[in-house]
C-alpha positions as a printed Julia matrix, in Angstrom:
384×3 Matrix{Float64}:
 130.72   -9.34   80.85
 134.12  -10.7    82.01
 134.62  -10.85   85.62
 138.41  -10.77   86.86
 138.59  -13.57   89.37
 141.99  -12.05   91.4
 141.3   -11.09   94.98
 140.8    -7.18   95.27
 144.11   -7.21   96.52
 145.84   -8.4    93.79
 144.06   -6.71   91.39
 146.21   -4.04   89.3
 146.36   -0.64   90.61
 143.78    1.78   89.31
 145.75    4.92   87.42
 145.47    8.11   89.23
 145.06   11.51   87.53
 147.04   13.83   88.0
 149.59   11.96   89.48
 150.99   12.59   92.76
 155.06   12.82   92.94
 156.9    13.23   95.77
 160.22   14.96   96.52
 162.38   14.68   99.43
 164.61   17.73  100.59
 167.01   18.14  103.27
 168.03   21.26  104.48
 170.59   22.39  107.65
 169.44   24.6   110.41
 171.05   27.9   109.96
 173.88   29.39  112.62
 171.23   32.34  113.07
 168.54   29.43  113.86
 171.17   27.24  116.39
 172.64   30.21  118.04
 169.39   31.55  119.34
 168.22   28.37  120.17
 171.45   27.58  122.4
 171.14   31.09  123.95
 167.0    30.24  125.05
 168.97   26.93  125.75
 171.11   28.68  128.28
 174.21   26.97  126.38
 175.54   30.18  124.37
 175.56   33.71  125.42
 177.81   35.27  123.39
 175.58   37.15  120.94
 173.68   38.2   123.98
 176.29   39.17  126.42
 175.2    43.23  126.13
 179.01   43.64  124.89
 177.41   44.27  121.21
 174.85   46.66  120.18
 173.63   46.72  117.71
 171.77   49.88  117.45
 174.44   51.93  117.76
 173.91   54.93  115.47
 178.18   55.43  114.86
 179.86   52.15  114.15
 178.5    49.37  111.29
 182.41   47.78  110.54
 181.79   44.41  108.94
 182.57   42.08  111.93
 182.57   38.2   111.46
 179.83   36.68  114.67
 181.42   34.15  116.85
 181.46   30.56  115.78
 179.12   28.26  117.34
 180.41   25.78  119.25
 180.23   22.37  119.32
 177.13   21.82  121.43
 177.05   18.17  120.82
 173.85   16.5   120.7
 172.3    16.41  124.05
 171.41   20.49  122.75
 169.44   18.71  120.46
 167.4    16.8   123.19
 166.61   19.33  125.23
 162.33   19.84  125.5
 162.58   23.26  123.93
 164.9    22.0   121.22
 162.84   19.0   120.55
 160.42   21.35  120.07
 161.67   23.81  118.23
 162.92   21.08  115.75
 159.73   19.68  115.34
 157.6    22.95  114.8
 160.1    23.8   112.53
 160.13   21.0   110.12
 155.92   21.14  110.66
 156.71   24.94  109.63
 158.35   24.43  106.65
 156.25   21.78  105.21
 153.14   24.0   105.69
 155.19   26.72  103.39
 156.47   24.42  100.94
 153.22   23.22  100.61
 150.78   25.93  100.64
 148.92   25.53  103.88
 149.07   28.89  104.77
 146.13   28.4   107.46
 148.22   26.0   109.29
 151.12   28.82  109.61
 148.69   31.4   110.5
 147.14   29.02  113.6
 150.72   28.71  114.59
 151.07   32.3   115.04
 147.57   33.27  115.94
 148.66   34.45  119.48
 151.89   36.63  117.94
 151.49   40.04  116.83
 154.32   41.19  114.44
 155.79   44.72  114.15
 157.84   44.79  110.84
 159.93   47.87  110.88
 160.54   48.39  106.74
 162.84   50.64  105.67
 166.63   51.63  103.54
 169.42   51.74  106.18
 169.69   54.69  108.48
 166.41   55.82  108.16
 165.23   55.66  111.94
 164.8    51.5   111.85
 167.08   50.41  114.47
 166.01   52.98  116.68
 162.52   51.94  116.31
 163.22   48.37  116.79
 165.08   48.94  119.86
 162.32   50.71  121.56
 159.7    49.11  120.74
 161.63   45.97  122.45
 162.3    48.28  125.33
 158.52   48.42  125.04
 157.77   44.74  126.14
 160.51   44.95  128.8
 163.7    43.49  127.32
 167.37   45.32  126.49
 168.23   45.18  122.42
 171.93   44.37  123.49
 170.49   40.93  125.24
 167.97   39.97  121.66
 170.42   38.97  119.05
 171.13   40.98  115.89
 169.93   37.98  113.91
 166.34   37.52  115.8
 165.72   41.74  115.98
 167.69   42.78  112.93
 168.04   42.38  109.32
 169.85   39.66  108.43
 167.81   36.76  109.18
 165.75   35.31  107.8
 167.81   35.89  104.22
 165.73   36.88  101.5
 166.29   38.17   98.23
 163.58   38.29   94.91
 165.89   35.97   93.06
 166.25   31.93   93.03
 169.89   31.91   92.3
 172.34   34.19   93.84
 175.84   34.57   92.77
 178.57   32.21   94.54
 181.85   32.7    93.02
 182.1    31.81   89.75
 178.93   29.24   90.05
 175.2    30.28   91.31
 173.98   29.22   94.44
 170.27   28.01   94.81
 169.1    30.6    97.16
 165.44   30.56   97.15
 165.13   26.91   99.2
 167.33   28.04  102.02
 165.37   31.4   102.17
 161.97   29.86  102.21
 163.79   27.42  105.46
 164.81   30.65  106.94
 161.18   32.04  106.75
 160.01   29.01  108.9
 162.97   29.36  111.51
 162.17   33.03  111.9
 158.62   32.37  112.67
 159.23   29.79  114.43
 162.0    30.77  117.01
 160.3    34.06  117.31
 157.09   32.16  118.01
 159.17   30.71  120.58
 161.71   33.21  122.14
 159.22   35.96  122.57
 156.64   33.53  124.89
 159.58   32.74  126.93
 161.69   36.1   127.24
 158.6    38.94  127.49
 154.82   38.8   128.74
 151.61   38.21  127.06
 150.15   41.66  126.33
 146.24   41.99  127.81
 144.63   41.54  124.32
 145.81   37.54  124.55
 148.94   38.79  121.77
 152.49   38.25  122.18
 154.53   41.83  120.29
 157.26   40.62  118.07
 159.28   43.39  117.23
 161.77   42.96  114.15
 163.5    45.55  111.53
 163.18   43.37  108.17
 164.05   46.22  105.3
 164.38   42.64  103.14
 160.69   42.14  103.73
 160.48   44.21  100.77
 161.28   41.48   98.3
 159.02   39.24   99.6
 156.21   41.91  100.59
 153.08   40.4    99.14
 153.76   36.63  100.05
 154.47   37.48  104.09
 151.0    39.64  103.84
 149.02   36.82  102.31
 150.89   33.97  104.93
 150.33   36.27  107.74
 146.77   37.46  106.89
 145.17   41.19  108.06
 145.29   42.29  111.01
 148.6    39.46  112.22
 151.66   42.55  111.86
 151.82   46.41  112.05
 154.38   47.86  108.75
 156.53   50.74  109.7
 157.82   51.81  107.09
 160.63   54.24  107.8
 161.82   56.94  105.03
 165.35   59.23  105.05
 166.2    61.38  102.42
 169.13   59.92  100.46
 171.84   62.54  100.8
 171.67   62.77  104.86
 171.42   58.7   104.07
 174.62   58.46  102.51
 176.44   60.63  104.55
 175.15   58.7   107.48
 176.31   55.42  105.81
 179.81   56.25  105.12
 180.22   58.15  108.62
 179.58   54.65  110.05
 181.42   53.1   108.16
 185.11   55.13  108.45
 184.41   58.56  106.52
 183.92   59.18  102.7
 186.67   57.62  101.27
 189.76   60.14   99.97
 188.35   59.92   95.96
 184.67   60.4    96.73
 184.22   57.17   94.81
 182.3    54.17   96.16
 184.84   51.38   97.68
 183.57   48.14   95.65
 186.47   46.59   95.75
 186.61   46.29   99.46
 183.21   47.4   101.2
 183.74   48.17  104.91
 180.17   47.8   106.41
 177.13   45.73  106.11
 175.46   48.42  104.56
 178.06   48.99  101.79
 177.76   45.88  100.85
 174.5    45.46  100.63
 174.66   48.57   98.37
 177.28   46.88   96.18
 174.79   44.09   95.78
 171.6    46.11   94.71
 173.83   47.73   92.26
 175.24   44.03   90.62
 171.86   43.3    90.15
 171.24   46.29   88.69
 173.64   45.48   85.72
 176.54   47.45   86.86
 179.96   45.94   86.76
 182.21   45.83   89.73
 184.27   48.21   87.89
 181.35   50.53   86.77
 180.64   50.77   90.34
 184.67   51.31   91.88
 184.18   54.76   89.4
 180.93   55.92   90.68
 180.81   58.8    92.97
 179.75   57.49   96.88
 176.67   59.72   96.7
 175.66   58.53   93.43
 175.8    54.81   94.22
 173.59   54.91   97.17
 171.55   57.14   95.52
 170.55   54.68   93.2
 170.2    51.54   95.43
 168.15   54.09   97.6
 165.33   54.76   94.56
 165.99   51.01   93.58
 165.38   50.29   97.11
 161.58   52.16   97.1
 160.85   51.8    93.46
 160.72   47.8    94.33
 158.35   48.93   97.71
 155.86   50.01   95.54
 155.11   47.12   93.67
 156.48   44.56   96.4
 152.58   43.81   97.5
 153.48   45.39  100.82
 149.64   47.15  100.03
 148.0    44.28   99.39
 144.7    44.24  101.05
 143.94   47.39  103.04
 146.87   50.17  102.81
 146.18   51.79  105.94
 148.22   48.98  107.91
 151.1    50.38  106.15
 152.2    53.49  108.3
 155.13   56.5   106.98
 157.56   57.47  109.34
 159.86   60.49  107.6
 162.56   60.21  109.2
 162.98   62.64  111.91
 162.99   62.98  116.1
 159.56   63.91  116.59
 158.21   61.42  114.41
 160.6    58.84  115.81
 159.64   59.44  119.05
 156.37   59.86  118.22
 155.81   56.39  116.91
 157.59   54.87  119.89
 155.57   56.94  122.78
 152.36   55.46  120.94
 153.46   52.11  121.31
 154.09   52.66  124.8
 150.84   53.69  125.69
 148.86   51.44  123.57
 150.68   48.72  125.57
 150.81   50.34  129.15
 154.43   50.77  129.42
 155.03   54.16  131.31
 159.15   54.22  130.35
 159.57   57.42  127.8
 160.52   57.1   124.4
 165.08   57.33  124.55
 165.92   60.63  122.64
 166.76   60.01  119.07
 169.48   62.96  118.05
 169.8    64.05  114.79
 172.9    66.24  113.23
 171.95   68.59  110.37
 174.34   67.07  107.56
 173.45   69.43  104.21
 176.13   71.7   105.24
 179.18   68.77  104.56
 177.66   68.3   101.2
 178.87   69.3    97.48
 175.52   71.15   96.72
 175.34   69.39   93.03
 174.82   65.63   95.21
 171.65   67.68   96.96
 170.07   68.62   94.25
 170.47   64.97   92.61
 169.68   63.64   95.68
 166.42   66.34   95.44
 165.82   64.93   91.99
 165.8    61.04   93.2
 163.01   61.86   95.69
 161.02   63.71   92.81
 161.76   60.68   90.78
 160.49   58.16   93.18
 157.4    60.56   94.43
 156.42   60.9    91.03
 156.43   56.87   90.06
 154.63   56.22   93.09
 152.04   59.07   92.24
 151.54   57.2    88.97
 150.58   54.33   90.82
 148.14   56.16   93.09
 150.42   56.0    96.07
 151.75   58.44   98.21
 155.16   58.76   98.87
 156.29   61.08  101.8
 158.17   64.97  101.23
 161.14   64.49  102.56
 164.18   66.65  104.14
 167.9    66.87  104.35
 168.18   65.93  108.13
């Protein structure tokens, strides 16, 4: 038998199989990552001020945030931002590589409350109180840390950009990791550890719903309480267009030129539907939300929001005494003796062409009827 007489050393590597490849991505913190860093930084208040809130229940114009400034890179040295930075990058590397118990010890001391729901269906409410909860005013959390913009998610890779598509899903899974990890953060310096050893991180995430089943399985049972918070879809719309300036003169939905968050966001479910932008400039207002509302719960069902055990998923119909209901709970469970803030609630069936009831009557029967197929139980609902 031949013997090779090269040192170990030089001796020719030994193929491996499978091979190992390795990529190398870069990524830029997001202005919803930076500006609540600078603000826990001390170095930028404006989000925080109290001069926006962003619960208010009458006024959802589309509004452009502040720029960040320039904060120049001593920011970046700072303890808490070296920190941040680096739990961050540790973050993301754990969820672009599957080491889902390594995000899981990072958040074993936070307890998430994930308020789920289609837009003006009680969520803001909810998320304001249960912040109230743990001692701390809504108007001085951020809209991006307590509301639903960040972290960005959508069920598709590619979004549309213009005329070209935009590779969505890499900056969405970044945005996971900053969420966790400046709520991780924020909540351990801004509010007190509860007496079970927990820290309570409220946030309304509606967009949760596209990426349901993956957050479950990263978070594990037992890590988040699911609200889940349901509104008719005629009361819904009406709600929608009274914050955003009053059904327009032609009934018809206002693609062309959306005027709130929520309009837009309506616009969008309704793209990726398959309707044109002129499909949707000729649909009646009631009609359009109508359909991104059942779009909106048909998804829920089959989003793996009940993966595992169902009963961590709790209904809240929309309505005062449930509201109120939900939050006074809360309170208790976590010794805070301030009452729940009196949710109002206007009776809007009466301002309504009675043929958009009954469709809106016929949605609900659509989407209580899918779900029943499934074995799930989808709440009655009213026209409040």
């Amino acid at each position: 038998m031949a013997v090779d007489p090269r040192p170990q050393t030089e001796k020719a590597a030994q193929p491996v199989w499978p091979p190992t490849l390795s990529i190398h991505l870069r990524f830029r913190p997001s202005v919803a990552f930076l500006g609540i860093l600078a603000e826990m930084n001390a170095q930028f208040s404006d989000w925080t001020d109290g001069s926006y809130d962003w619960a208010d229940q009458t006024v959802d114009f589309l509004h452009s945030k502040k720029p960040l400034p320039d904060f120049g890179e001593a920011f970046l040295r700072t303890p808490l931002s070296q920190r941040a930075l680096r739990d961050l990058l540790q973050l993301a590397i754990a969820l672009l590589s599957g080491e889902y118990l390594a995000v899981r010890n990072y958040l074993q001391h936070s307890h998430f409350v994930l308020v789920i729901g289609y837009p003006r269906s009680g969520g803001s409410y909810l998320t304001k109180e249960l912040l109230r909860t743990i001692g701390l005013d809504h108007t001085r959390v951020s809209e991006a840390l307590a509301h639903d913009g960040f972290p960005q998610m959508r069920d598709h890779w590619y979004i549309p950009n213009g005329p070209q598509p935009y590779f969505h899903l890499q900056d969405a899974v970044f945005q996971v990791a900053e969420f966790l990890v400046i709520a991780h953060l924020y909540y351990r310096h801004k509010s007190v550890c509860q007496p079970n050893g927990t820290w309570l991180i409220p946030k309304k995430m509606h967009k949760l719903v596209y990426w349901a089943g993956s957050f479950k399985m990263l978070l594990g049972k037992g890590a988040a309480d699911y609200l889940v918070t349901v509104r008719h879809p005629v009361p819904t719309a009406v709600s929608i267009y009274e914050k955003s300036g009053g059904l327009p003169s032609d009934g018809l939905f206002p693609a062309a030129k959306p005027r709130s968050a929520i309009e837009l966001w309506v616009r969008d479910d309704l793209v990726w539907i398959g309707y044109s932008l002129d499909e949707i400039a000729r649909m009646k207002y009631f009609r359009a939300v109508e359909i991104s509302w059942t779009a909106f719960y048909t998804r829920m069902a089959s989003s793996g929001l009940f993966l595992g055990d169902r009963d961590e998923i709790r209904f809240i119909p929309y309505g005062r005494e449930a509201l109120e209901g939900v939050v006074n709970q809360y309170r208790t469970h976590y010794g805070s003796q301030r009452p729940a803030e009196s949710f109002f609630i206007h009776d809007k069936s009466g301002t309504v062409p009675p043929e958009c009831l009954i469709e809106g009557d016929a949605a609900v029967a659509s989407v209580r009827a899918l779900w029943r197929s499934l074995g799930l139980v989808f709440p009655s609902l009213s026209w409040s």
